[in-house]
Backbone as CSV, one residue per row, in Angstrom:
resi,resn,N_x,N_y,N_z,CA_x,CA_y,CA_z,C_x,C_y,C_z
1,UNK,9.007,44.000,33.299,9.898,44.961,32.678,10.636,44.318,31.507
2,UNK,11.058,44.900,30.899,12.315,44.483,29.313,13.282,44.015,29.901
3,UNK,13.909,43.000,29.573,15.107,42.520,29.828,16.265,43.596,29.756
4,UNK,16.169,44.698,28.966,17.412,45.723,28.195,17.414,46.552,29.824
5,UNK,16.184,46.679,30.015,15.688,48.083,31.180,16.523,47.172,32.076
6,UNK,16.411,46.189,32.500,16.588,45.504,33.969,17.952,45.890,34.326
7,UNK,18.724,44.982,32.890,19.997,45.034,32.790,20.585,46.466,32.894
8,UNK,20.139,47.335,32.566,20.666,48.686,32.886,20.537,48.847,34.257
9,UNK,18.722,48.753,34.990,19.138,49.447,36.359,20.015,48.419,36.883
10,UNK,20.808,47.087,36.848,21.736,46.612,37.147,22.714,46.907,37.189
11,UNK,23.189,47.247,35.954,24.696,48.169,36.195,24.602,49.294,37.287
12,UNK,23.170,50.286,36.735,23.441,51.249,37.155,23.513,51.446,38.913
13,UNK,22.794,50.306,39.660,22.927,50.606,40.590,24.433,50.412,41.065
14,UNK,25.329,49.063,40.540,26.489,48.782,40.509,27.352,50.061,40.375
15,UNK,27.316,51.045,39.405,27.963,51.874,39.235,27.687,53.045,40.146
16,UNK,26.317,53.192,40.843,26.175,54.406,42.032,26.573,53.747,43.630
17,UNK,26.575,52.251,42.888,27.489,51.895,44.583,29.282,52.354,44.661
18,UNK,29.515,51.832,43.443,31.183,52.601,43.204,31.788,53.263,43.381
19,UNK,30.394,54.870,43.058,30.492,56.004,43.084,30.262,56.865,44.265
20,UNK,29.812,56.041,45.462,30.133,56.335,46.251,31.152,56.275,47.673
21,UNK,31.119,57.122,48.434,32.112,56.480,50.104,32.126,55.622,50.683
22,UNK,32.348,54.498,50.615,31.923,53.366,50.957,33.418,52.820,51.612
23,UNK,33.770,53.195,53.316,34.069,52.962,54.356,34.645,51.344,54.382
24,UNK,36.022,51.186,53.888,36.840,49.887,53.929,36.020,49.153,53.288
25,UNK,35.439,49.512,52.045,35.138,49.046,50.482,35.458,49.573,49.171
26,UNK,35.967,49.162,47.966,36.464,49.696,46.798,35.110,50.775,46.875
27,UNK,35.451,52.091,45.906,35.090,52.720,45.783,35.553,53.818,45.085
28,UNK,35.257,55.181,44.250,35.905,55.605,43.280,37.207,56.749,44.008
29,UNK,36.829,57.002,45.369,37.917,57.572,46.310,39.318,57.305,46.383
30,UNK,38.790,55.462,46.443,40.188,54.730,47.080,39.956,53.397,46.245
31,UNK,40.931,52.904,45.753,40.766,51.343,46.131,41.159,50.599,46.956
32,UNK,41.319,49.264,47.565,41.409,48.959,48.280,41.614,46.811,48.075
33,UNK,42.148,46.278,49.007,42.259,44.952,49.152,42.761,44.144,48.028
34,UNK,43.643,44.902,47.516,44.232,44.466,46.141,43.610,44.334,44.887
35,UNK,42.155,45.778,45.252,41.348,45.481,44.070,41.095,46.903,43.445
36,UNK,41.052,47.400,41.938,40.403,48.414,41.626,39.272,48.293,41.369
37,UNK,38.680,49.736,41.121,37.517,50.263,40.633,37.475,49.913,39.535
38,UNK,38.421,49.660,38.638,38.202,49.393,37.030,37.365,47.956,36.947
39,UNK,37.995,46.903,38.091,37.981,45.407,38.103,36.408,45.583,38.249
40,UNK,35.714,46.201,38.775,34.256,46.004,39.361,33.289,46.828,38.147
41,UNK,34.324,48.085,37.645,33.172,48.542,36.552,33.133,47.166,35.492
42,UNK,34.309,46.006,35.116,34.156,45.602,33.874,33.048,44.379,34.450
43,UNK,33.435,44.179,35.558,32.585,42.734,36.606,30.742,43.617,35.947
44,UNK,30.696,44.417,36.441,29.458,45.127,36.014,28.368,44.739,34.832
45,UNK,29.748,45.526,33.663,29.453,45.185,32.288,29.325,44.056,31.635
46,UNK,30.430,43.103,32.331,29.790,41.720,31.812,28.573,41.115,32.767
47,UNK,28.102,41.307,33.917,27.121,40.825,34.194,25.520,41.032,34.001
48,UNK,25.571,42.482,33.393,25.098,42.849,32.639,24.542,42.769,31.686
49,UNK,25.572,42.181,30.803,25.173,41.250,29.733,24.264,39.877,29.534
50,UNK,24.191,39.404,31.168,23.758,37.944,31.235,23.051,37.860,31.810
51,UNK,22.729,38.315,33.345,21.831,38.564,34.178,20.187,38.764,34.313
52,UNK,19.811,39.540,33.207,18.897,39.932,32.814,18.037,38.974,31.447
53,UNK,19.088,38.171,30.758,18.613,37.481,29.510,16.956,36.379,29.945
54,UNK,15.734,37.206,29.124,14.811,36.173,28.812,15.250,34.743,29.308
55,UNK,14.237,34.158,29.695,14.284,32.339,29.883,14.615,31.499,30.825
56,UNK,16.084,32.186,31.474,16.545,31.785,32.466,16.042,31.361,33.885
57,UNK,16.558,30.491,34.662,15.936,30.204,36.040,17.102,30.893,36.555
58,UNK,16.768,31.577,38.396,17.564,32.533,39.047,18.793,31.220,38.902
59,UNK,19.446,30.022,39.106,20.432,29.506,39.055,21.086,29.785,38.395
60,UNK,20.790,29.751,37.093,21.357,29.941,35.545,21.875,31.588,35.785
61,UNK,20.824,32.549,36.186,21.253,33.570,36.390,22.752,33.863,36.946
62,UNK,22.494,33.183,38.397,23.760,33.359,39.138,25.331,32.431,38.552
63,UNK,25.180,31.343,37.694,26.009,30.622,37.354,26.614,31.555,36.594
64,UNK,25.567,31.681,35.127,26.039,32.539,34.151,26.926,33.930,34.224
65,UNK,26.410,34.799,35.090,26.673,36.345,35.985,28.401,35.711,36.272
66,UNK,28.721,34.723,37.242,29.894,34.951,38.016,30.751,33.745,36.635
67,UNK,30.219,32.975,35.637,30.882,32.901,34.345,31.377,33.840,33.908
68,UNK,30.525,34.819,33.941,30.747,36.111,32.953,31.960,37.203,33.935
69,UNK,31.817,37.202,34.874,32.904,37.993,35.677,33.850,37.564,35.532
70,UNK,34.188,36.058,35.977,35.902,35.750,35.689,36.307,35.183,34.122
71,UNK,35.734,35.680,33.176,36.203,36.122,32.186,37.115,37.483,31.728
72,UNK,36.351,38.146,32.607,37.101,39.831,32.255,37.529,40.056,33.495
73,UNK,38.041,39.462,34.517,38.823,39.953,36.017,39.279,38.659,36.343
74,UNK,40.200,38.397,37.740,40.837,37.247,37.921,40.839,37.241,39.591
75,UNK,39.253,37.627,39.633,39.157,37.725,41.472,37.797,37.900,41.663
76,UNK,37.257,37.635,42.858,35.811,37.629,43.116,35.185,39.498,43.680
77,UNK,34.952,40.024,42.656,34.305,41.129,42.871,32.787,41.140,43.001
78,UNK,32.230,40.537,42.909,30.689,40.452,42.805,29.780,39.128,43.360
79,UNK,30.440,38.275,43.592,29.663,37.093,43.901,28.732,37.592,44.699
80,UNK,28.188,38.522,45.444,27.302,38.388,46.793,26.396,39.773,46.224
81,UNK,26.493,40.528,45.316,25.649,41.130,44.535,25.348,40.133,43.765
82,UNK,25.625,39.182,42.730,25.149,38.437,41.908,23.525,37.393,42.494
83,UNK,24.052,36.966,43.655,23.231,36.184,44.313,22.083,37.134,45.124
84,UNK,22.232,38.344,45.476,21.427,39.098,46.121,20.020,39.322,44.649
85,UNK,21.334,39.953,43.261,20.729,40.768,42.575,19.605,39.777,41.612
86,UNK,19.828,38.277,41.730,19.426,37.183,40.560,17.985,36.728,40.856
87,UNK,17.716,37.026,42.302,16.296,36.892,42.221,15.143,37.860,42.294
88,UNK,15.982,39.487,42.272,15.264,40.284,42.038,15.336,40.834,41.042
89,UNK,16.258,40.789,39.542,15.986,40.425,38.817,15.006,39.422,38.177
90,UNK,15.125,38.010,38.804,13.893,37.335,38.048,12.656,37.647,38.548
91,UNK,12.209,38.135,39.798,11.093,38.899,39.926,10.751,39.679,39.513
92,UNK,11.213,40.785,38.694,10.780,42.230,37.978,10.847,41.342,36.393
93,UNK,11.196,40.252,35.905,10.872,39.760,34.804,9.827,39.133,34.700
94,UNK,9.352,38.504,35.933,8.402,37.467,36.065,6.945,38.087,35.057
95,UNK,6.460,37.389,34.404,4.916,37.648,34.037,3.865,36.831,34.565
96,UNK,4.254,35.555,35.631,3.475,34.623,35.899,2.731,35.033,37.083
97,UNK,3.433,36.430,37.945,2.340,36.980,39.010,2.326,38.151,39.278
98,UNK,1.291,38.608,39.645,0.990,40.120,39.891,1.426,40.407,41.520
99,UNK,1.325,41.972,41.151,2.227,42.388,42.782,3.237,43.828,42.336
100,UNK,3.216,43.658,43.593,4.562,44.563,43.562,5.775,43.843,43.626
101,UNK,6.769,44.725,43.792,8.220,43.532,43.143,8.066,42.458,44.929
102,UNK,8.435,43.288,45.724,8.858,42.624,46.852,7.387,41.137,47.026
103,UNK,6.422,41.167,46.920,5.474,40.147,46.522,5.469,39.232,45.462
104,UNK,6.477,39.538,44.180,6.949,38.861,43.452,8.063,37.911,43.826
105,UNK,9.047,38.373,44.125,10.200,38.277,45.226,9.854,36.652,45.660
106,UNK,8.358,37.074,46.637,8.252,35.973,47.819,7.983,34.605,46.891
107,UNK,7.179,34.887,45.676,6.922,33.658,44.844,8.092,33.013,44.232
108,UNK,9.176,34.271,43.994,10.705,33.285,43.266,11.456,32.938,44.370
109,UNK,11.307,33.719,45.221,12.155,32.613,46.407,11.452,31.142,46.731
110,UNK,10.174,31.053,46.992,9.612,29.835,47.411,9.543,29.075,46.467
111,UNK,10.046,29.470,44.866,10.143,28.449,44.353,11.257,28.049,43.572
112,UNK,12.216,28.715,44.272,13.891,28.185,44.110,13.994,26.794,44.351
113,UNK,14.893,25.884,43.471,14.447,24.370,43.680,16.523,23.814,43.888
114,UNK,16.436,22.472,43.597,17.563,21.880,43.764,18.428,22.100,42.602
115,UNK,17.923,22.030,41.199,18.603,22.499,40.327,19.071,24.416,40.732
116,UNK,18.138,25.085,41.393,18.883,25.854,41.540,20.387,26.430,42.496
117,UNK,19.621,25.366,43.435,20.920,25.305,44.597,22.256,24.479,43.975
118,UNK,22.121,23.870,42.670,23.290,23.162,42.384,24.223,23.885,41.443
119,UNK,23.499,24.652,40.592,24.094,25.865,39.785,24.840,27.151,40.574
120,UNK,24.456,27.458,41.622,24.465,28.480,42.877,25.621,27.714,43.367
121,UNK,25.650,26.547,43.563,26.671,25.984,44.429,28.204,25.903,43.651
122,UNK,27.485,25.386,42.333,28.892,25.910,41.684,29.618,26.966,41.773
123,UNK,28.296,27.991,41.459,28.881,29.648,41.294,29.454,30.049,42.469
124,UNK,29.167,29.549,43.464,30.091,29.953,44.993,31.294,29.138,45.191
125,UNK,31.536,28.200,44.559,32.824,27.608,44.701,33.622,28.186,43.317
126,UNK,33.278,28.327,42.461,34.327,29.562,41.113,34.574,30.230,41.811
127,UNK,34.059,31.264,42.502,34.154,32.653,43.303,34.720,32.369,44.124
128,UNK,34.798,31.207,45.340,35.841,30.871,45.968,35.996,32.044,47.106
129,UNK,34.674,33.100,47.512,34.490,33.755,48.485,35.971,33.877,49.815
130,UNK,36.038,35.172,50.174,37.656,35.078,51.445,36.414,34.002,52.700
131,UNK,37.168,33.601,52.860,36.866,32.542,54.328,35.315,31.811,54.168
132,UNK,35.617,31.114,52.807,34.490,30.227,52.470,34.745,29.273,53.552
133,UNK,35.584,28.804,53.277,35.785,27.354,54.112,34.958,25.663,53.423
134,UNK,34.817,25.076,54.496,33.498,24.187,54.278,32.871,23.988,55.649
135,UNK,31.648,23.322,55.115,30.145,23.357,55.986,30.217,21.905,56.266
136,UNK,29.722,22.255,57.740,29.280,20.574,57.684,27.957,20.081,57.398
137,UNK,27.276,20.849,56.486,26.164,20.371,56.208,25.744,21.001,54.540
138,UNK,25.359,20.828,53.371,25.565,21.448,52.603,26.377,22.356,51.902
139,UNK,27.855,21.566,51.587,28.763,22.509,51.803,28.378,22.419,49.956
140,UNK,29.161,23.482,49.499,29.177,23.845,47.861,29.901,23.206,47.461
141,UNK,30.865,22.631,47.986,31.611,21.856,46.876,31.026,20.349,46.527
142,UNK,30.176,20.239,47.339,29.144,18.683,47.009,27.911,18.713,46.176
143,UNK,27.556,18.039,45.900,25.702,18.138,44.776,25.032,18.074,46.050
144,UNK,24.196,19.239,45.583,23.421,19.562,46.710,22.008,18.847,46.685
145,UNK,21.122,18.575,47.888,20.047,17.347,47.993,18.863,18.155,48.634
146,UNK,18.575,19.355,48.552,17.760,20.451,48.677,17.626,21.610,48.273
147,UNK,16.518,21.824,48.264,16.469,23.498,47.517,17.075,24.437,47.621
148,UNK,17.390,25.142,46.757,18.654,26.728,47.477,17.667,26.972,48.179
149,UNK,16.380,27.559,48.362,15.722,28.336,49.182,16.269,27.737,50.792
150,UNK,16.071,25.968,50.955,16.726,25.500,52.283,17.787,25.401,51.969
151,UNK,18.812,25.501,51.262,20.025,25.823,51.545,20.458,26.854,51.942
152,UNK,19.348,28.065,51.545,19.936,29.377,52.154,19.368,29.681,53.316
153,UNK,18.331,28.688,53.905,17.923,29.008,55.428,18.787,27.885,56.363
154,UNK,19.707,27.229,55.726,20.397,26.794,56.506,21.666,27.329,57.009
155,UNK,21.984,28.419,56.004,22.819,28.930,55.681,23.033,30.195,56.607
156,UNK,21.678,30.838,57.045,21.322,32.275,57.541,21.911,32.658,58.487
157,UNK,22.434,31.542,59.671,22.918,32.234,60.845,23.999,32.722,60.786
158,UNK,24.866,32.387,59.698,26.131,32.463,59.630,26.558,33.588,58.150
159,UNK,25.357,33.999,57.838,25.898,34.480,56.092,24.143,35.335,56.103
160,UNK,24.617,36.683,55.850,23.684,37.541,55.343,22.803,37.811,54.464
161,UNK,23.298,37.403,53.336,23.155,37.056,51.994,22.047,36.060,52.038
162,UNK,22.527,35.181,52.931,21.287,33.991,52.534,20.394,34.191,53.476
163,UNK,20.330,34.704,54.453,19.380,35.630,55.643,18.573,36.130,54.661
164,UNK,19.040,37.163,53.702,18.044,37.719,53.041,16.661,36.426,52.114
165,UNK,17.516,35.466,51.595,16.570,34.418,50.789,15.381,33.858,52.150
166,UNK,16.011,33.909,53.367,15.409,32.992,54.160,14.110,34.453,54.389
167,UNK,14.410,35.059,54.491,13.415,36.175,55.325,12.817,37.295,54.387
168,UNK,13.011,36.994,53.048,12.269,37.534,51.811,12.723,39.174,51.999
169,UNK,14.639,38.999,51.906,14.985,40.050,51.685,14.589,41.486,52.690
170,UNK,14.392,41.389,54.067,14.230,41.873,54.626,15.102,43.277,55.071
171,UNK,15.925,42.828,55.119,17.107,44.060,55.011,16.915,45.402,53.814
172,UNK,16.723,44.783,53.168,16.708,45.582,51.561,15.366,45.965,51.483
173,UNK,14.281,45.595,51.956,13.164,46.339,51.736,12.724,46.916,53.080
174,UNK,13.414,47.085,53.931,13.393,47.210,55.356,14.157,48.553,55.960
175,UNK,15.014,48.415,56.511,15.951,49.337,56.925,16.781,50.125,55.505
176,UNK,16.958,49.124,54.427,17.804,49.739,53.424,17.199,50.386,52.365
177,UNK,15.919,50.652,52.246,15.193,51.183,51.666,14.730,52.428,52.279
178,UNK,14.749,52.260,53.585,14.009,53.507,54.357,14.932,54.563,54.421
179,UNK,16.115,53.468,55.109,17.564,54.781,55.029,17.830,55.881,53.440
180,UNK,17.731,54.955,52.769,18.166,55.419,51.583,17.193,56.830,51.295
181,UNK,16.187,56.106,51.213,15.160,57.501,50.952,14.980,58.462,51.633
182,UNK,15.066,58.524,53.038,15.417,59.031,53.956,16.543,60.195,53.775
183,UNK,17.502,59.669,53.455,18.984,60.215,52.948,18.630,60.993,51.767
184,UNK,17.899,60.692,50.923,17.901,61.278,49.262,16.944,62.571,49.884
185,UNK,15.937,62.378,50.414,15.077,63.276,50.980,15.895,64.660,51.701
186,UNK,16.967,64.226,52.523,17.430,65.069,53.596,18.500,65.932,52.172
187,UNK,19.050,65.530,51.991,20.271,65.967,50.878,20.064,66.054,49.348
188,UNK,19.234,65.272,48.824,18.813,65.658,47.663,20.005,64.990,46.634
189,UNK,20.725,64.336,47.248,21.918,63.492,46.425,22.235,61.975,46.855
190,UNK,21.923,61.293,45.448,22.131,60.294,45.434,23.384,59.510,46.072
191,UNK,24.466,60.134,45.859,25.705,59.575,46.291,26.284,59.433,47.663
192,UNK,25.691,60.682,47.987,25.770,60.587,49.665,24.612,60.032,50.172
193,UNK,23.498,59.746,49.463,22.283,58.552,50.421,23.035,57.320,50.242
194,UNK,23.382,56.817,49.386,24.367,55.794,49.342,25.276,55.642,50.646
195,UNK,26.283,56.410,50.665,26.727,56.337,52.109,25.977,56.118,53.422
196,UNK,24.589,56.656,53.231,23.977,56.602,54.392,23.163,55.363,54.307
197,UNK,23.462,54.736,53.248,22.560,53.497,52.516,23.903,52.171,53.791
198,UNK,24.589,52.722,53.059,26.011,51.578,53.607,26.334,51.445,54.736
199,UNK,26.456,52.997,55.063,26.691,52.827,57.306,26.059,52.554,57.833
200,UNK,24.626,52.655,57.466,23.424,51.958,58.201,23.574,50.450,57.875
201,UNK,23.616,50.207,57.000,23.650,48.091,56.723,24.812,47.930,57.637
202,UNK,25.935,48.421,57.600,26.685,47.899,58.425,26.402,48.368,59.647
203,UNK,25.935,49.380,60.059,25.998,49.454,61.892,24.776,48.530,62.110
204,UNK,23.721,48.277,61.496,22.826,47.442,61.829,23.210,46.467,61.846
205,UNK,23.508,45.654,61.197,24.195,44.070,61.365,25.325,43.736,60.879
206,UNK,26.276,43.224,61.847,27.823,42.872,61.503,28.022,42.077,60.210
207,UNK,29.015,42.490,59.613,29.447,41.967,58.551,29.684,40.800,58.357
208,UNK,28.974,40.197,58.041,29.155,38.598,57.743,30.647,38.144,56.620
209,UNK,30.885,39.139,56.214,32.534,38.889,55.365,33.564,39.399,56.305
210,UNK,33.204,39.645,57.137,34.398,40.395,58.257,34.096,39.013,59.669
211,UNK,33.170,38.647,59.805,32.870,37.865,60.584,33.286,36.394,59.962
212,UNK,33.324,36.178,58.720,33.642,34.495,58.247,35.425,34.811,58.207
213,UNK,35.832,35.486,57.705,37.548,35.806,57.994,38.490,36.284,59.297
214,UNK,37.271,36.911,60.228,37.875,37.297,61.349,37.066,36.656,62.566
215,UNK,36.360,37.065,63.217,35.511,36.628,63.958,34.396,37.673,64.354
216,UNK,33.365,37.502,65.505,32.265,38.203,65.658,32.313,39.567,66.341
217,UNK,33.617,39.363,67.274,33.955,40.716,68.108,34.471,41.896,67.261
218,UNK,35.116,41.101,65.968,35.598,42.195,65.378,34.859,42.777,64.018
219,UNK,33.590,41.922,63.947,32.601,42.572,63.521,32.038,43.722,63.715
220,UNK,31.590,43.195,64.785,30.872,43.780,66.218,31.162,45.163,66.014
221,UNK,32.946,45.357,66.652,33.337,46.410,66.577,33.241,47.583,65.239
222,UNK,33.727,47.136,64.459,33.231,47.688,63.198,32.098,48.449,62.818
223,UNK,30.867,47.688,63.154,29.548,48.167,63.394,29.361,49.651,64.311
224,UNK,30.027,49.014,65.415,30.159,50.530,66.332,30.647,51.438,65.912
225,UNK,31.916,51.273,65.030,32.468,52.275,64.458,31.611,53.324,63.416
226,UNK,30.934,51.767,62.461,30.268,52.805,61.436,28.419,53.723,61.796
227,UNK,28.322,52.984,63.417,27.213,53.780,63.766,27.839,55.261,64.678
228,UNK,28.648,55.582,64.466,29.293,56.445,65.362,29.259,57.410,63.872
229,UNK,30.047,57.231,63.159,30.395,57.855,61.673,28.898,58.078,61.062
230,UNK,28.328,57.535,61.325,26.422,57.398,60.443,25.900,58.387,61.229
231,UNK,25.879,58.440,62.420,25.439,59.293,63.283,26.119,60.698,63.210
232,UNK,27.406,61.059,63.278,28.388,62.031,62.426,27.555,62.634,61.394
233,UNK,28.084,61.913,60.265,27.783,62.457,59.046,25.775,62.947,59.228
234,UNK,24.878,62.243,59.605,23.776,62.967,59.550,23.721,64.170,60.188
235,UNK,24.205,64.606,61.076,24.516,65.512,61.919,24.707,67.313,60.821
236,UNK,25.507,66.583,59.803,25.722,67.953,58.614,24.261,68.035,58.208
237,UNK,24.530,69.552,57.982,23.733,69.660,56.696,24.541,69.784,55.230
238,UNK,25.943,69.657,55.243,26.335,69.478,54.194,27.021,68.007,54.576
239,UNK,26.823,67.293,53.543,27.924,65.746,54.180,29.308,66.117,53.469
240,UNK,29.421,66.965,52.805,30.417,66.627,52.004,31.409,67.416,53.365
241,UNK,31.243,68.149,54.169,31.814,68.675,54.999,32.553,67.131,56.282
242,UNK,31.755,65.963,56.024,32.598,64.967,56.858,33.345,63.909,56.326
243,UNK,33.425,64.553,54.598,34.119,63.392,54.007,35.265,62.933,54.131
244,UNK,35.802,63.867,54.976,37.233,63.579,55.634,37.783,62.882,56.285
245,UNK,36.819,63.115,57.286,36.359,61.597,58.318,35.889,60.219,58.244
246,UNK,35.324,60.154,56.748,35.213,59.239,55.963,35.816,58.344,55.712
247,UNK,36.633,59.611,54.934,38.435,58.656,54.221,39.174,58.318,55.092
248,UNK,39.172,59.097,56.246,40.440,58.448,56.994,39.377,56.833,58.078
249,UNK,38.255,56.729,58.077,37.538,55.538,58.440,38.382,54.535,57.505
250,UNK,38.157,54.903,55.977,38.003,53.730,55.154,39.798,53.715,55.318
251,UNK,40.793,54.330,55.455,41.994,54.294,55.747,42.662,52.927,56.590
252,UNK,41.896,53.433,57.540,41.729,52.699,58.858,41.998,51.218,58.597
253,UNK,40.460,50.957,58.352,40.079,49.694,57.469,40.279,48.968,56.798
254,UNK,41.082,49.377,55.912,41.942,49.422,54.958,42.965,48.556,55.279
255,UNK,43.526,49.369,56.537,45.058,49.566,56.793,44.926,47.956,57.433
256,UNK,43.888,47.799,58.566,43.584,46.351,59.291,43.046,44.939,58.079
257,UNK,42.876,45.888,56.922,42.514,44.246,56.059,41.396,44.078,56.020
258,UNK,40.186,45.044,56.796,38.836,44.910,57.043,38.128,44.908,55.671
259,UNK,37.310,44.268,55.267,36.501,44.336,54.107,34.790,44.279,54.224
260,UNK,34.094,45.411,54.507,32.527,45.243,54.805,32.106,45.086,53.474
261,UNK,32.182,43.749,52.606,31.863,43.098,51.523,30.509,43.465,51.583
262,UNK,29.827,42.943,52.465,28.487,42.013,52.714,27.469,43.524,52.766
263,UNK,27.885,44.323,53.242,27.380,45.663,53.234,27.344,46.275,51.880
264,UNK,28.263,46.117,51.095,28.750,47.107,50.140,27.302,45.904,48.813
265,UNK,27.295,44.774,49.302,26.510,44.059,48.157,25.107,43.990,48.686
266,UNK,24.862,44.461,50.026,23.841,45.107,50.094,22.983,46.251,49.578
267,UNK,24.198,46.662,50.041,23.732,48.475,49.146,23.448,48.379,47.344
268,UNK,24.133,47.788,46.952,23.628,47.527,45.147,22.482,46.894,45.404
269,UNK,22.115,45.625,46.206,20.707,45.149,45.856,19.709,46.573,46.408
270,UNK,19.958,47.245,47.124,18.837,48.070,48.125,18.592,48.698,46.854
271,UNK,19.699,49.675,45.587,19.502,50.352,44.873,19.022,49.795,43.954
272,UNK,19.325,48.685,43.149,18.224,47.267,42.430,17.323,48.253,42.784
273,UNK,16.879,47.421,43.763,15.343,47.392,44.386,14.439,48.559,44.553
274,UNK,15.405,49.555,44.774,14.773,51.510,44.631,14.140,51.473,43.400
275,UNK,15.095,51.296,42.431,14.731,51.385,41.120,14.056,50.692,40.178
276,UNK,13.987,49.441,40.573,12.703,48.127,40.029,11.320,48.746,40.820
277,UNK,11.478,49.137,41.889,10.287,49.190,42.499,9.498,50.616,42.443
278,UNK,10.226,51.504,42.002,9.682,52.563,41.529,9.444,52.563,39.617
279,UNK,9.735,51.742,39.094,9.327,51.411,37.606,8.309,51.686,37.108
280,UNK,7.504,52.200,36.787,5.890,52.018,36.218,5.373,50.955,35.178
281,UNK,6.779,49.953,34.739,6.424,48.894,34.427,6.257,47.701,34.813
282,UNK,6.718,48.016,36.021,6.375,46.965,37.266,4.690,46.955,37.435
């Protein structure tokens, strides 16, 4: 694909994640966690700008991307879309193999190297993630002595994000792809498959940003919550009839400090990936 095209469906999926209900995550309803909607449209636009540029290795990608964010904001809005979105980006650029994207995918992950895990490692210590902490084994704030690809399968049990590098994005071409379409099919609107894009990532697997700041039970719980609400809302044939129930979820959530990060940067890569993979220049 064109570098110009990429960079657009980048924003754009960024901007239909925004635009939708998205349950104790910023969103154009509510904001939330001391953050607006404005902070994430400009996080957008400048990553936008960089993300997509000819030449680059996915490191450079992700370095450059979360450079470019805390230039125009003064908080981590994107780090875990950046890293989701940088190697499926460099797969829909790739010209060196044929495939479909997700088969492209498997060749830039397996050949993510140490220079890339050291650029990556930076970019996660700028971003400075809620309840980074440190590792006792590859932590980011050290030069790293293996490939991101094994850094992010070392990484997996504990962090979603890198689950996806270890297991070639499984989530996103898996459950978050099916839901989604699924959803667009039943309703015929993008914004509310989105929602059904999001309650499903989270009732399927606990939030790994709610789980590194809080712990697993209160993950856990969460999950239950949003498979209770997922199950709800399909139930309409109009959704807009449970958006009520929605808001007062994301209220809730809100109100406890809860942040389903890890979900919400799911859902932008799933929409990435809708839209790279339905391309005809792919």
């Amino acid at each position: 694909m064109m570098p110009q095209r990429v960079a657009e469906a980048f924003r754009a999926a960024c901007m239909a994640e925004l635009s939708s209900l998205k349950p104790g995550n910023v969103h154009i309803f509510a904001d939330g966690h001391g953050m607006v909607v404005q902070e994430f449209i400009h996080s957008a636009d400048a990553v936008a700008g960089v993300i997509a540029q000819p030449g680059l290795s996915v490191g450079q990608r992700i370095l450059a991307s979360v450079e470019a964010t805390w230039q125009v904001v003064s908080c981590n809005t994107n780090l875990g879309i950046v890293l989701l979105c940088a190697p499926l980006i460099h797969a829909a650029l790739s010209n060196t193999t044929s495939g479909s994207l997700r088969e492209k995918l498997q060749s830039v992950l397996a050949g993510l190297d140490v220079d890339d895990a050291e650029l990556a490692f930076k970019a996660i210590a700028r971003a400075a993630p809620g309840g980074l902490g440190e590792a006792d084994a590859h932590d980011v704030h050290e030069a790293p002595t293996i490939s991101l690809f094994v850094a992010m399968q070392a990484a997996a049990e504990r962090d979603r994000i890198a689950w996806q590098y270890a297991h070639g994005f499984e989530d996103v071409f898996g459950v978050g792809l099916e839901s989604y379409t699924q959803a667009l099919h039943k309703w015929e609107n993008p914004a509310w498959a989105t929602t059904v894009l999001y309650l499903t990532l989270l009732s399927e697997f606990p939030d790994s940003h709610i789980q590194r700041k809080y712990d697993q039970a209160r993950a856990a719980e969460v999950s239950r919550q949003a498979a209770a609400h997922l199950h709800a809302l399909l139930a309409h044939e109009n959704p807009k009839l449970y958006q009520r129930a929605l808001l007062q979820f994301d209220a809730e959530l809100k109100a406890q400090k809860l942040n389903p990060g890890t979900s919400a940067d799911l859902t932008v890569a799933t929409l990435l990936a809708h839209t790279l993979s339905h391309s005809d220049a792919l």
